[in-house]
C-alpha positions as CSV (number, residue, x, y, z in Angstrom):
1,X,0.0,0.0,0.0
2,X,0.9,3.4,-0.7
3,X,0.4,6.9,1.5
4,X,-2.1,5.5,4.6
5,X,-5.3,7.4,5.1
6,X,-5.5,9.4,8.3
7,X,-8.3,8.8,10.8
8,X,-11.6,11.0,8.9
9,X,-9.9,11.9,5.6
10,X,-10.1,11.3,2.2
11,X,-8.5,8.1,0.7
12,X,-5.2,9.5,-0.7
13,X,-4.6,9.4,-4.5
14,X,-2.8,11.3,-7.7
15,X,-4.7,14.6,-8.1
16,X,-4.9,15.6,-11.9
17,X,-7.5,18.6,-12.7
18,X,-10.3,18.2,-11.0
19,X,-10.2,13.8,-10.8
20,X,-8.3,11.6,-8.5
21,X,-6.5,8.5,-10.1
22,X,-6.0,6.2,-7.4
23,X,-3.5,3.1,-8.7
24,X,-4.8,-0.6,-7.8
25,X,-1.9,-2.6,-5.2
26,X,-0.6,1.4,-4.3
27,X,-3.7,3.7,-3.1
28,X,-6.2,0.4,-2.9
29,X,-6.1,-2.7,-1.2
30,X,-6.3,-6.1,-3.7
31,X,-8.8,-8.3,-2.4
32,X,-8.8,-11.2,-4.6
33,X,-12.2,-12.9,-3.2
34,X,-14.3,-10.5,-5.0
35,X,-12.2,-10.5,-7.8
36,X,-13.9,-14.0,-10.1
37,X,-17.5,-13.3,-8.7
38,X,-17.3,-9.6,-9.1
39,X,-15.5,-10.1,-13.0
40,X,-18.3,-13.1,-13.7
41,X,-21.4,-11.3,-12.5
42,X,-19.8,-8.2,-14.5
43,X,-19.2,-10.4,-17.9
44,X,-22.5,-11.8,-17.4
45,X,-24.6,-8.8,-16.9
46,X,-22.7,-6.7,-19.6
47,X,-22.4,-8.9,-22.3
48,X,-26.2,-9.7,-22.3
49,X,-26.7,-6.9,-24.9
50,X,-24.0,-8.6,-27.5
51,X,-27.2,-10.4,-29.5
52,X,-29.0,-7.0,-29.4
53,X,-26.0,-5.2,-30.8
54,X,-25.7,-8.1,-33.3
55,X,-29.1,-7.6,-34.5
56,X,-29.5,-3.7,-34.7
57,X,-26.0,-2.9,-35.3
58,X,-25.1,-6.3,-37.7
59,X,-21.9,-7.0,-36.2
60,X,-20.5,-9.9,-35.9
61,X,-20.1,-11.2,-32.2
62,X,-16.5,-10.7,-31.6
63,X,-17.2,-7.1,-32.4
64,X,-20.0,-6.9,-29.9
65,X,-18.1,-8.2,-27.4
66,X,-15.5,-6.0,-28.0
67,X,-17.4,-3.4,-27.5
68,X,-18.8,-4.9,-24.1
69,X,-15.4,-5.1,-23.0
70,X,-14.3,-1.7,-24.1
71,X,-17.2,-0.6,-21.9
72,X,-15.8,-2.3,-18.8
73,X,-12.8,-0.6,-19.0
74,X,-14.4,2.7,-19.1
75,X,-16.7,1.1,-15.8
76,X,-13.1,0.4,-14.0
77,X,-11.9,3.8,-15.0
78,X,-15.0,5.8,-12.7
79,X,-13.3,4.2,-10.0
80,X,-9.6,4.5,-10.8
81,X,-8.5,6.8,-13.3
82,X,-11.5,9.7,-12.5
83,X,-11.9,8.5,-8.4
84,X,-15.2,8.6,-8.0
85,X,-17.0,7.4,-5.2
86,X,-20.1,5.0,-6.5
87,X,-19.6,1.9,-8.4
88,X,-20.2,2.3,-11.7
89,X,-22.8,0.9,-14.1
90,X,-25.4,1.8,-16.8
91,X,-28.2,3.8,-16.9
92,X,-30.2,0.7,-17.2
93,X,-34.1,2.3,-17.0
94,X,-32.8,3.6,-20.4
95,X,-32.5,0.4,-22.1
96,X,-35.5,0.0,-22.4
97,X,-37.1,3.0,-23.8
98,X,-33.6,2.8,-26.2
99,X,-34.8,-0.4,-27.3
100,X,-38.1,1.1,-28.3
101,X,-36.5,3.8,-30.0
102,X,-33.9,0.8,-32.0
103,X,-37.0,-0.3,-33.5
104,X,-38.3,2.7,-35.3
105,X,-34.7,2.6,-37.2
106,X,-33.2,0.0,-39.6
107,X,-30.7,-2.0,-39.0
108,X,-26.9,-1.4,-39.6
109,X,-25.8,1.7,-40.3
110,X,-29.3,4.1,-39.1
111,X,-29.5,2.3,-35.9
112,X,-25.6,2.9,-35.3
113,X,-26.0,6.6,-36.3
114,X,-29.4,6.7,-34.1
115,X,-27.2,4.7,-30.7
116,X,-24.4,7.7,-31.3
117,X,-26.4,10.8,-31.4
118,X,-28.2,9.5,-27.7
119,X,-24.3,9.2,-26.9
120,X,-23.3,12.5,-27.9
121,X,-26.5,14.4,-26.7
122,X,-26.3,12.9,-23.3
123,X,-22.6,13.7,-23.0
124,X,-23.5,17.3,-23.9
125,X,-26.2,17.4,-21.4
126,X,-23.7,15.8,-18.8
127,X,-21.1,18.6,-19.5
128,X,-24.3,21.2,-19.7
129,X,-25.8,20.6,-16.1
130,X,-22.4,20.0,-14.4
131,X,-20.7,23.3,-15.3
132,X,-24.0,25.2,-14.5
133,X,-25.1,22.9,-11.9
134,X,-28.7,23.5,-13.4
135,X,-29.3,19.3,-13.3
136,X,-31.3,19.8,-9.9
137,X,-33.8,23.0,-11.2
138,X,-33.6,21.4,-14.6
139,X,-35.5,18.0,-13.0
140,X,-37.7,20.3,-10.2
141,X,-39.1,21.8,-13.5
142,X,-40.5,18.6,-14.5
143,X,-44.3,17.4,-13.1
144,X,-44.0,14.7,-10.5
145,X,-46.8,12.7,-12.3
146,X,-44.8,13.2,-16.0
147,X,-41.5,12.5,-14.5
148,X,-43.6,9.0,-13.1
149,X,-44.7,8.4,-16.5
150,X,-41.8,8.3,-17.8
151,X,-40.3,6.0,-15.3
152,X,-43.1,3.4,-15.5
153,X,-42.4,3.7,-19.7
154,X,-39.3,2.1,-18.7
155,X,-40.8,-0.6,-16.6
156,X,-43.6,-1.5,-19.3
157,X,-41.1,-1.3,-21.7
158,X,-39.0,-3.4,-19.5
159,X,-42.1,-6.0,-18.3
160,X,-42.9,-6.2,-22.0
161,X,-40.0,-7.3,-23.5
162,X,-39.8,-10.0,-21.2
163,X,-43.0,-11.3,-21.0
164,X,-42.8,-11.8,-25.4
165,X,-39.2,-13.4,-24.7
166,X,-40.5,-16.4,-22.1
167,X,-41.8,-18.9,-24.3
168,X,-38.1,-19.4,-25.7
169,X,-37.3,-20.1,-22.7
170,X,-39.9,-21.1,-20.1
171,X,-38.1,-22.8,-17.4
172,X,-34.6,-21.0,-17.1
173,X,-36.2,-17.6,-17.2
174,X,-39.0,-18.7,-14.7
175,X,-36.2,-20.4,-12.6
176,X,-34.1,-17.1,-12.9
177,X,-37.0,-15.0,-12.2
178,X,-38.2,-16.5,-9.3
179,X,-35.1,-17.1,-7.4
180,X,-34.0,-13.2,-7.5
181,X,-37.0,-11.7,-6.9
182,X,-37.6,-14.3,-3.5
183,X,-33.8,-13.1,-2.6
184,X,-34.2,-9.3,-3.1
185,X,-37.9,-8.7,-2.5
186,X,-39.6,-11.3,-0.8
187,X,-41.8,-10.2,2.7
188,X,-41.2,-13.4,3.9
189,X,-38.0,-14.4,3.1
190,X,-36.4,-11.3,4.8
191,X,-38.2,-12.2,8.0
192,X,-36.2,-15.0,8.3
193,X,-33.8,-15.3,10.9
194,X,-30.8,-13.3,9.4
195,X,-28.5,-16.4,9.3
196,X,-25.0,-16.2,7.4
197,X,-26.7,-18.3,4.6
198,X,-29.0,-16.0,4.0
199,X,-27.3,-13.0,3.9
200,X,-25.1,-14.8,1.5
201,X,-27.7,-15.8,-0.4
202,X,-29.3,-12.4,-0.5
203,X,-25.7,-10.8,-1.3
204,X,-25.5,-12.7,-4.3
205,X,-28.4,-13.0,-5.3
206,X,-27.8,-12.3,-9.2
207,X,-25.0,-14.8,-9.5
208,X,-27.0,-17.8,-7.4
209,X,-30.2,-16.8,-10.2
210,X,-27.6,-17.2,-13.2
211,X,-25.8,-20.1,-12.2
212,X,-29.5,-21.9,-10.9
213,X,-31.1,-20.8,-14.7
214,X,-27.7,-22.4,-16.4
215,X,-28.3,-25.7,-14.7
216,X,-31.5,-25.5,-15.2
217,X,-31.0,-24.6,-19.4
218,X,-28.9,-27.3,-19.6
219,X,-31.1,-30.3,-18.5
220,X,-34.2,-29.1,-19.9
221,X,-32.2,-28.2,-23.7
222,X,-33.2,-24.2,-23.5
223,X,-28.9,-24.1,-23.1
224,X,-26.1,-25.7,-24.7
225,X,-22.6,-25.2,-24.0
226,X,-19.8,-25.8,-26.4
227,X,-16.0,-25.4,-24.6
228,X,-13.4,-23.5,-25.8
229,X,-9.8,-22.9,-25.2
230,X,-7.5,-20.4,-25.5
231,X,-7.3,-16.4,-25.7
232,X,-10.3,-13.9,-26.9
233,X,-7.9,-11.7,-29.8
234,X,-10.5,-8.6,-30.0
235,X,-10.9,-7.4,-33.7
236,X,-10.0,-3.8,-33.3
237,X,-9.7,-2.7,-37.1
238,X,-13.0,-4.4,-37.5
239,X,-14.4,-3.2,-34.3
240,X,-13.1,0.3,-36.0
241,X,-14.2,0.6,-39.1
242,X,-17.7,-0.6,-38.1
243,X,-18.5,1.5,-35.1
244,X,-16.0,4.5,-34.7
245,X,-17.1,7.4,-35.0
246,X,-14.5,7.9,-37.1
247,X,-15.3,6.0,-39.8
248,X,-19.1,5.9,-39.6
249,X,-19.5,9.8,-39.6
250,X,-21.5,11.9,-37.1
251,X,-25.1,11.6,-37.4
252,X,-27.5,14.0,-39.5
253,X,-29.3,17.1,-37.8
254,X,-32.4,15.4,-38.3
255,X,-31.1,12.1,-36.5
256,X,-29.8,14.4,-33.5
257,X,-33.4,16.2,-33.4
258,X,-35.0,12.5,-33.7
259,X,-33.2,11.0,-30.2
260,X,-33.3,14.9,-28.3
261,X,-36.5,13.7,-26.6
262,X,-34.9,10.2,-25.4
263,X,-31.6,11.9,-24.7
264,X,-33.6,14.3,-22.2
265,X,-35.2,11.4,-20.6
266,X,-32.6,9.6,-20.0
267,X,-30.7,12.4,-18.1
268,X,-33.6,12.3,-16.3
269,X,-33.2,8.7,-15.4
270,X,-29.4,9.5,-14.6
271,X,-29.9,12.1,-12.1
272,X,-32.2,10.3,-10.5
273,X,-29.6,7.2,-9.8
274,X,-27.3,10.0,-8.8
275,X,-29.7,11.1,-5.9
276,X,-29.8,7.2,-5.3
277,X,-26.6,6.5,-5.2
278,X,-26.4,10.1,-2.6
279,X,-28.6,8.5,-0.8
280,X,-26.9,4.9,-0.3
281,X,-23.7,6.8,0.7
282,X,-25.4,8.5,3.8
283,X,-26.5,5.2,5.4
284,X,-22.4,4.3,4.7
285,X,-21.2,7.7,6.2
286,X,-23.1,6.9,9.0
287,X,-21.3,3.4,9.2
288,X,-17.8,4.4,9.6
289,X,-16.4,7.8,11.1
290,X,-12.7,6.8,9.4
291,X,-12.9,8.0,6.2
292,X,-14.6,10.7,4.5
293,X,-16.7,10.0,1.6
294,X,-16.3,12.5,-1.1
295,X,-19.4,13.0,-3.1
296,X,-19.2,15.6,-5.5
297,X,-22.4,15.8,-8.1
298,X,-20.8,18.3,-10.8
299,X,-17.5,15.9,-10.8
300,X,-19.6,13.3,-11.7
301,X,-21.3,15.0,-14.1
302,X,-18.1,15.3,-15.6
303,X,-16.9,11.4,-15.4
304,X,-19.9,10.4,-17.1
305,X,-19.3,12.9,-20.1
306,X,-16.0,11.5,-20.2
307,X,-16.8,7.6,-20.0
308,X,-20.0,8.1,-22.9
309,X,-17.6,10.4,-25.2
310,X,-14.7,7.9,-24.4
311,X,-17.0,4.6,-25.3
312,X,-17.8,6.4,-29.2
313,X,-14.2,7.3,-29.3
314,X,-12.6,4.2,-28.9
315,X,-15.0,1.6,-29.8
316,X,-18.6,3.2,-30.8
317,X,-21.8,3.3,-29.8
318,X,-23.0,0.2,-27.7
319,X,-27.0,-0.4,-26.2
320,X,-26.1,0.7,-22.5
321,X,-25.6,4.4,-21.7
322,X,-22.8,4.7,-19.5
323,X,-24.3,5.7,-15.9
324,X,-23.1,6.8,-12.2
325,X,-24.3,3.5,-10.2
326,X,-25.1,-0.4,-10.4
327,X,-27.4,-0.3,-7.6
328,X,-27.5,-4.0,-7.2
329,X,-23.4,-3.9,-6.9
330,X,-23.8,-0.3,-4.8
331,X,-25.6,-1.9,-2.2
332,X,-23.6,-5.1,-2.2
333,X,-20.2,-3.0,-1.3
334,X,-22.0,-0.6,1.1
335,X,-23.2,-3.0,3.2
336,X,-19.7,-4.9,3.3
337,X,-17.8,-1.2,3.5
338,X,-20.3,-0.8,7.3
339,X,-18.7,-3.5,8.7
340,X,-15.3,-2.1,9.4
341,X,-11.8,-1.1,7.5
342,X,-10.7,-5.2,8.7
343,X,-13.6,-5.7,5.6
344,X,-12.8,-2.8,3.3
345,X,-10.7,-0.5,3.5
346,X,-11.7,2.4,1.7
347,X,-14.9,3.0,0.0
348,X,-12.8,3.1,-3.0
349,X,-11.7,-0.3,-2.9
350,X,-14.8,-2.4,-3.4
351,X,-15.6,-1.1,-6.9
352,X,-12.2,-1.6,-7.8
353,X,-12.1,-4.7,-6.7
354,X,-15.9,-6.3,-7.9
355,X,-14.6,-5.2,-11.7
356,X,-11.0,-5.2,-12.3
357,X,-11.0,-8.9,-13.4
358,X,-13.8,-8.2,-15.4
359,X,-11.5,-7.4,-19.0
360,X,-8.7,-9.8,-18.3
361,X,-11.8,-12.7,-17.7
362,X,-13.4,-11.6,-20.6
363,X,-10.5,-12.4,-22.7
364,X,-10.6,-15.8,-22.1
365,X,-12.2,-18.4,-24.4
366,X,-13.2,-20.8,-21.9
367,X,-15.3,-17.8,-19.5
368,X,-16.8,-17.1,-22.6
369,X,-18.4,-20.2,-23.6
370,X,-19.3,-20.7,-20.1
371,X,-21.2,-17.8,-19.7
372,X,-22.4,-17.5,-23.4
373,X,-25.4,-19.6,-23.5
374,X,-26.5,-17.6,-19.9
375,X,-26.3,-14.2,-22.2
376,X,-30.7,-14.1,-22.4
377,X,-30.8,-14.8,-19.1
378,X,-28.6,-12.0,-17.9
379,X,-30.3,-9.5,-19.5
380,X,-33.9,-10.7,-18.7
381,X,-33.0,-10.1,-14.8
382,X,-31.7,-6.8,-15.5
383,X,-34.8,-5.6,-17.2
384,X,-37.1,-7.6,-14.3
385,X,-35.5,-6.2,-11.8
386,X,-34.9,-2.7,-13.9
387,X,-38.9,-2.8,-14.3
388,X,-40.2,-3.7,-11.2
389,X,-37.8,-1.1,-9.4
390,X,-39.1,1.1,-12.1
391,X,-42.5,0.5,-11.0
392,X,-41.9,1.0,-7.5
393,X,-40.5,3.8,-7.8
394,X,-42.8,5.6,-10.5
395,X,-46.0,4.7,-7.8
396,X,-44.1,6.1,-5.3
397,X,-43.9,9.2,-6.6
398,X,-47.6,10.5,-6.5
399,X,-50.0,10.3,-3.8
400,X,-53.5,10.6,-5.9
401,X,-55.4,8.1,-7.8
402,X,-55.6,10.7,-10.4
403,X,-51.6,11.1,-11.0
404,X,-51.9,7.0,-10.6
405,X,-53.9,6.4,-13.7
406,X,-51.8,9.5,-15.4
407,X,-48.6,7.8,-14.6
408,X,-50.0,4.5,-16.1
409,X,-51.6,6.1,-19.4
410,X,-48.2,8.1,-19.9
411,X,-45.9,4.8,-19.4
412,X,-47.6,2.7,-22.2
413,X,-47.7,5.3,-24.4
414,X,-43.7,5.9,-23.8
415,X,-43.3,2.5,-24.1
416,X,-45.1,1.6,-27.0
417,X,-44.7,4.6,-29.1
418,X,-41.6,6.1,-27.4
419,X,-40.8,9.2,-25.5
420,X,-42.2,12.0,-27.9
421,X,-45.6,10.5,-27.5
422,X,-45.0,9.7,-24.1
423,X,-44.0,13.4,-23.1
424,X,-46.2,15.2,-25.9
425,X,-49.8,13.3,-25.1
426,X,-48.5,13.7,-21.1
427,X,-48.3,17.5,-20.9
428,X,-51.6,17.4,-22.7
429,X,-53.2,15.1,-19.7
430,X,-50.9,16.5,-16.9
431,X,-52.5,20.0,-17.9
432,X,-55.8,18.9,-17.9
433,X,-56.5,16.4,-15.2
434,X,-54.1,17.9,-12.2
435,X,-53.5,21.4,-13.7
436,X,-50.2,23.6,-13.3
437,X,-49.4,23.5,-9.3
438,X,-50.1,19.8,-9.4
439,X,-49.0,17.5,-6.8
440,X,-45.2,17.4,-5.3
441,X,-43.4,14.2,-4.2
442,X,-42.3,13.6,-0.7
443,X,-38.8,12.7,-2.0
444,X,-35.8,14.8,-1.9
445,X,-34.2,15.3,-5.7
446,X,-31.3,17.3,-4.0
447,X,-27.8,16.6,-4.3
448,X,-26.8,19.7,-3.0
449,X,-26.1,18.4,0.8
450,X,-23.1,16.9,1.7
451,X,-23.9,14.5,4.7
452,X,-20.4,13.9,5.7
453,X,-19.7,17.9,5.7
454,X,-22.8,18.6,7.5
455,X,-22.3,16.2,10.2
456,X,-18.4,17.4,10.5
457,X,-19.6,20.9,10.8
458,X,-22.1,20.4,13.3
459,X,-19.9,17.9,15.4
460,X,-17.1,21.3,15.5
């Protein structure tokens, strides 16, 4: 280990502009348990878009995976290179609503121009709200019941796509399906005695649902797995001259104007896991007094400009907008970080850790065969549990039977027609049923407060 952290500061690293690179082994302690479930779970989870991208983008699958693993690296970097206190993910209530939007556009070389102008808007809106730190007014501007909508488009969208996917393969989704939702959600099941079994059963809840739906594939036929050995060689010229910016061309003015609305929304749907992921690191501040936990909104901002305008640079445009938090993975860490440094060290360290294996795993032919096959059911548990925390939280928002049925009538129309007809009818409705000074939420959309700044400043 490098520099040691004093008692209450911030975990030490290389200062460069306004990030903090912080070098694996040096400012971060290795712990190699994490490092295979973390890089699986990672593999897994991220490489369950590859058929998508086959199929809209008409790449071949090493250049999809490429791409997958390009994103990973930009994933690891949140934590390392820009220091950055939440561990990374997508902005997965955007998939989707993006999927929705894929299937207006043809295949190939429209849907690739379509996937890089969402990139390149939301990076401007990124760079936009962090240098005027307008994100906060921008989403107070915004009717509770419309912003609801447009969150339970997402979960329709989500719930859909799912439901139409199930008779391909019945009894490893079902299997899948049931097993995360009894782990994460179930009333009874977390009344149970909190045994060690359970909490690591409800820890890993994803990977027990994978590996369960993979046995499960494989002795009813829904899976088959072919081994392979050897090294993963990513095509990079291929991967180049079919995605890159570079040598596809920026988008047309009309295409940009086309994915505005859906850029919009899914800033929306960012900032929100931003005040999430603010949230999550209160209960952890509370937790340990050794280190303080520096959250900084317009920073973020920042990194996730960077890591969108970084994927199109080096690899092109991919499904999953890069975003500040993998809630599943967020929680995971937090709840192992409030157990003491003798368990983590620094909040830093459990990111890094849960995904630096992820690249050098997915090079690997064997992992990749292994974990092929599991690719559909990966991505159905994302968009399960993407829609039904969706839903939740879209209900949750307003407290009238009124903005209920508004919140339902804007969702299917987001999700079946997109976000323009989503947003458009919804101002309409929002206007009309509730009026202008409509209902607020209860909840908080601030990340103004710093709770580790307040409580220092009160305890002095």
């Amino acid at each position: 280990m490098g520099k040691e952290r004093k008692y209450g500061e911030i975990q030490p690293g290389i200062k460069w502009g306004p990030f903090t690179m912080r070098v694996p082994g040096v400012h971060l302690k290795l712990s190699p348990s994490q490092h295979i479930q973390g890089g699986l779970i990672l593999l897994a989870t991220c490489g369950s878009i590859t058929p998508l991208m086959m199929r809209y983008f008409e790449v071949s699958f090493e250049v999809a995976w490429t791409v997958s693993l390009v994103m990973l690296f930009w994933v690891l970097a949140q934590t390392v290179l820009f220091g950055d206190v939440y561990a990374a993910g997508a902005i997965t209530p955007a998939l989707p609503l993006t999927l929705v939007y894929m299937n207006t556009l043809n295949p190939g070389t429209e849907a690739i121009h379509g996937m890089m102008a969402i990139f390149i808007l939301v990076t401007i809106l990124f760079l936009f709200f962090g240098a005027t730190k307008l994100g906060e007014k921008f989403n107070s501007i915004i009717p509770v019941a419309l912003k609801g909508g447009i969150i339970m488009g997402a979960a329709i969208a989500a719930f859909q796509s799912e439901i139409n996917r199930l008779p391909d393969m019945p009894f490893s989704l079902l299997t899948s399906w049931i097993i995360v939702l009894v782990l994460l959600f179930s009333i009874p099941f977390s009344k149970l005695p909190d045994t060690r079994s359970k909490i690591m059963a409800g820890s890993n809840a994803l990977l027990i649902s994978l590996v369960a739906a993979g046995i499960v594939g494989f002795f009813t036929g829904e899976m088959t797995y072919t081994m392979e050995w050897g090294l993963f060689v990513p095509p990079v010229a291929e991967t180049f001259s079919t995605l890159s910016i570079w040598a596809v061309g920026l988008p047309s003015w009309e295409v940009f104007l086309a994915a505005l609305p859906i850029a919009l929304v899914i800033y929306v749907l960012a900032f929100g896991d931003l005040v999430v992921a603010h949230t999550l690191l209160k209960g952890a501040d509370k937790a340990r007094q050794d280190e303080k936990i520096d959250i900084n909104p317009t920073r973020s901002h920042f990194i996730l400009a960077a890591r969108n305008l970084g994927q199109i640079m080096t690899a092109g445009p991919l499904l999953w907008i890069h975003g500040p938090i993998w809630t599943g993975v967020q929680v995971f860490l937090i709840e192992r970080y409030k157990k003491g440094r003798n368990f983590m060290n620094s909040i830093f360290d459990g990111p890094m850790n849960f995904y630096i294996m992820a690249v050098p795993l997915g090079l690997l032919l064997p992992v990749i065969a292994i974990i092929m096959p599991i690719f559909p059911v990966a991505l159905s548990i994302s968009l399960l549990l993407t829609g039904f925390a969706c839903a939740w939280v879209a209900m949750n928002l307003v407290k009238t039977n009124i903005s209920r049925g508004l919140v339902l009538a804007i969702g299917m129309l987001t999700a079946v027609h997109g976000p323009v007809w989503g947003i458009g009818v919804g101002v309409v409705l929002y206007i009309l049923l509730i009026g202008r000074h409509g209902e607020k939420s209860d909840e908080s959309l601030s990340l103004e407060e710093d709770p580790v700044e307040e409580k220092r400043d009160a305890a002095s």
